[in-house]
C-alpha positions as CSV (number, residue, x, y, z in Angstrom):
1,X,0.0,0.0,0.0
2,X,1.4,3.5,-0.6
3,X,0.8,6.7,1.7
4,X,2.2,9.8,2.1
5,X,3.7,11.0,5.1
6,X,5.3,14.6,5.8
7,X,8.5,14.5,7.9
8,X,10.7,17.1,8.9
9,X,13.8,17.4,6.5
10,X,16.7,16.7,8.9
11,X,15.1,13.7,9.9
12,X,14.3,12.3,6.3
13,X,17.7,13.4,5.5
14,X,19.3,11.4,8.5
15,X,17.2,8.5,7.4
16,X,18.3,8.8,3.8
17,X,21.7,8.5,4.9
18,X,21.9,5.7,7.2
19,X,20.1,3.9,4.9
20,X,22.7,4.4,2.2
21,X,25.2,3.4,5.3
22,X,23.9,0.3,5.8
23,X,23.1,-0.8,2.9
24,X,18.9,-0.8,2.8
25,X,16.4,1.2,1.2
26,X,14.5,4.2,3.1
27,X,11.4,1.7,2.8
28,X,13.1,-1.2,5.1
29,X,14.7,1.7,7.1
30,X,10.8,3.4,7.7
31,X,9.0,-0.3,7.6
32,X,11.7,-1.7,10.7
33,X,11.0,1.4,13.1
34,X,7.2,1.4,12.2
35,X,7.1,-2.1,13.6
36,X,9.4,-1.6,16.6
37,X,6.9,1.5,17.6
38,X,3.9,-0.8,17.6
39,X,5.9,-3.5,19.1
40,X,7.4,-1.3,21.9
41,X,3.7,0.2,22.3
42,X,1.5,-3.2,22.4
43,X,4.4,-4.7,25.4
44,X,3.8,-1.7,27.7
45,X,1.1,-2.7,30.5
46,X,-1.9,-0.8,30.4
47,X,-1.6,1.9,34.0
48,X,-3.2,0.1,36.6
49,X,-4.2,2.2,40.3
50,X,-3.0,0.1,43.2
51,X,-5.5,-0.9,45.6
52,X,-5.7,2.1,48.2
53,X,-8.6,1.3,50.6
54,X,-8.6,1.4,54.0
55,X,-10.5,-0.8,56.6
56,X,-13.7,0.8,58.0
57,X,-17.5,1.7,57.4
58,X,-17.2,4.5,55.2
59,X,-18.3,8.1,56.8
60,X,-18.7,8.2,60.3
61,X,-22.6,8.1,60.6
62,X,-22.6,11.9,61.8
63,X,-21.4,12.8,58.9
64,X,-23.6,10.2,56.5
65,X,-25.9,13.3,55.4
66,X,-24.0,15.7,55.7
67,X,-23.2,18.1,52.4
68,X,-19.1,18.1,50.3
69,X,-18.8,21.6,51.9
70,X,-19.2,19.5,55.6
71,X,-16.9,17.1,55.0
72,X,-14.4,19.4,53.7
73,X,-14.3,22.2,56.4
74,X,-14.1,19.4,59.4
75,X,-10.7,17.7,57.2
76,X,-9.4,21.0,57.1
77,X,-10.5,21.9,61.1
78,X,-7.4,23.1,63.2
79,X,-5.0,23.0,60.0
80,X,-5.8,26.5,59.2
81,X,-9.3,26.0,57.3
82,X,-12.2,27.7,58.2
């Protein structure tokens, strides 16, 4: 299949030239680090959120109905909050 990319000249121009260096064709050169992206990309391991939780019943139950704004300002009692 053909495409068309756009590169930036100094990198199509390095490209041309190890090519030429080692013997292959801009094609192989292009086709080799095409597949090692994908290949590199498909090994990593999806980010996965390490189990946190701590023991307990949730909210104490005074605070059960109470509203965010609530919660917050007792967190933030006697550390300078209101």
């Amino acid at each position: 299949m053909k495409t068309t990319i756009e590169l930036p000249d100094g990198l199509l121009a390095e490209a041309k030239r190890l090519a030429r260096r080692d013997g292959t064709t801009l094609k192989a050169l292009l086709e080799h680090g095409l597949r090692r992206a994908l290949d590199e990309r498909q090994r990593r391991r999806p980010f996965s959120l390490r189990t946190a939780s701590v023991g307990g019943q949730g909210l104490a139950p005074e605070l059960r109905a109470a509203g965010w704004e609530s919660v917050r300002d007792l967190s933030y009692q006697d550390r300078g909050g209101s």
